[in-house]
N, C-alpha and C positions, 0 to 999 in steps of 0.2 A: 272514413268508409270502413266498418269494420268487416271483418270476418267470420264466419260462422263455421266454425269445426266441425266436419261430417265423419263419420267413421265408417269403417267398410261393414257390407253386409255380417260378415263372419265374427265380427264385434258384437254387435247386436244379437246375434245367434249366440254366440257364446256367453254374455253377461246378460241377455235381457235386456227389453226394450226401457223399461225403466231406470236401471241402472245406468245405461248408456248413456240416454236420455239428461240422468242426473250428472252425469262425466261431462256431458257435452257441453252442458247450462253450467257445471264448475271452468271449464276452459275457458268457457268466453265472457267471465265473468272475471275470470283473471286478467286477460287479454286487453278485457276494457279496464281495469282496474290498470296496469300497467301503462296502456295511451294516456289514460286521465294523467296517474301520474310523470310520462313522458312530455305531455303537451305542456304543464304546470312548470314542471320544470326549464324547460324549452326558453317559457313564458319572463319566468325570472334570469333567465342569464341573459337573454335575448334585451330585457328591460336593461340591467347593468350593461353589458355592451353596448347598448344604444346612448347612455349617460354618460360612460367612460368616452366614445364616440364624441358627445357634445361639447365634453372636457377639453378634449384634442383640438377642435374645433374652435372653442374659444382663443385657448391657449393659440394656435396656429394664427387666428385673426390676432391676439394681442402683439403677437411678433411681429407681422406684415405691417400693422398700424408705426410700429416701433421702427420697421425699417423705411417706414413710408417716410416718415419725419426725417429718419438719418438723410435719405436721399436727398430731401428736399433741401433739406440745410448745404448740402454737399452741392446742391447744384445754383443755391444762394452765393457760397466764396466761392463757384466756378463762375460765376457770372458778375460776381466783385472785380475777381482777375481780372476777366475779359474785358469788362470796363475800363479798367487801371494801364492795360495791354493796348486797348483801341486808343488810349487819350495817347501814351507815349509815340505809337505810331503817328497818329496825327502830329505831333510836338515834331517829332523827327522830317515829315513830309513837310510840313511849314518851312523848317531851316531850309530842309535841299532846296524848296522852292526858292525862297530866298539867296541863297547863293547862285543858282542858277539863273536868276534874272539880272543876279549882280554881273555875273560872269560875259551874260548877251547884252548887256550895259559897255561893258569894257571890250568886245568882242564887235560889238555896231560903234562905237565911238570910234576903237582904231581903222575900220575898215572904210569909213565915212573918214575917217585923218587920210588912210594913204589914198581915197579917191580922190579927194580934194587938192592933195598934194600933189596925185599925178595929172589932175583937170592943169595946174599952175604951170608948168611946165612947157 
């Protein structure tokens, strides 16, 4: 949206409607000459930063990819463990079981002795 440079009455009174005129059409000939070269510019940094941006951007996905894997592997020997962890508890609750049955084996044997013993009596 550009701007158009207007000059007060007293300007034009004093240099003439021409000259003014030609002042006026030099400013905003400047003015656009400047935007042009503002927006151009704009254009190319704005381009590299968008590039430098995409840079980031990969770079940032190559990491998360990198640590996605780390993860995964990390939660592959947490679940080796936990395998390894669940068999030894199992191992461990087989034995109790087993001594505990031996236990009410020898627990119901004598108490069925001293029934029997006291039934004799």
């Amino acid at each position: 949206m550009p701007v158009t440079a207007k000059l007060s009455k007293k300007f034009y009174d004093t240099l003439g409607d021409e000259v003014t005129n030609e002042l006026v059409a030099w400013l905003n000939a400047v003015d656009e000459s400047y935007r042009t070269e503002f927006r151009d510019l704009f254009a190319a940094n704005f381009g590299r930063l968008e590039a430098e941006m995409r840079a980031l951007e990969a770079r940032v996905e190559a990491k998360l990819e990198k640590l996605h894997g780390h993860v995964d592997e990390r939660f592959l020997i947490l679940e080796t463990h936990m395998a390894a962890f669940e068999a030894r508890i199992d191992a461990r609750f087989d034995r109790f079981e087993a001594r505990m049955l031996r236990w009410m084996l020898v627990f119901w044997a004598g108490t069925m002795g001293t029934v029997i013993a006291l039934l004799k009596l």
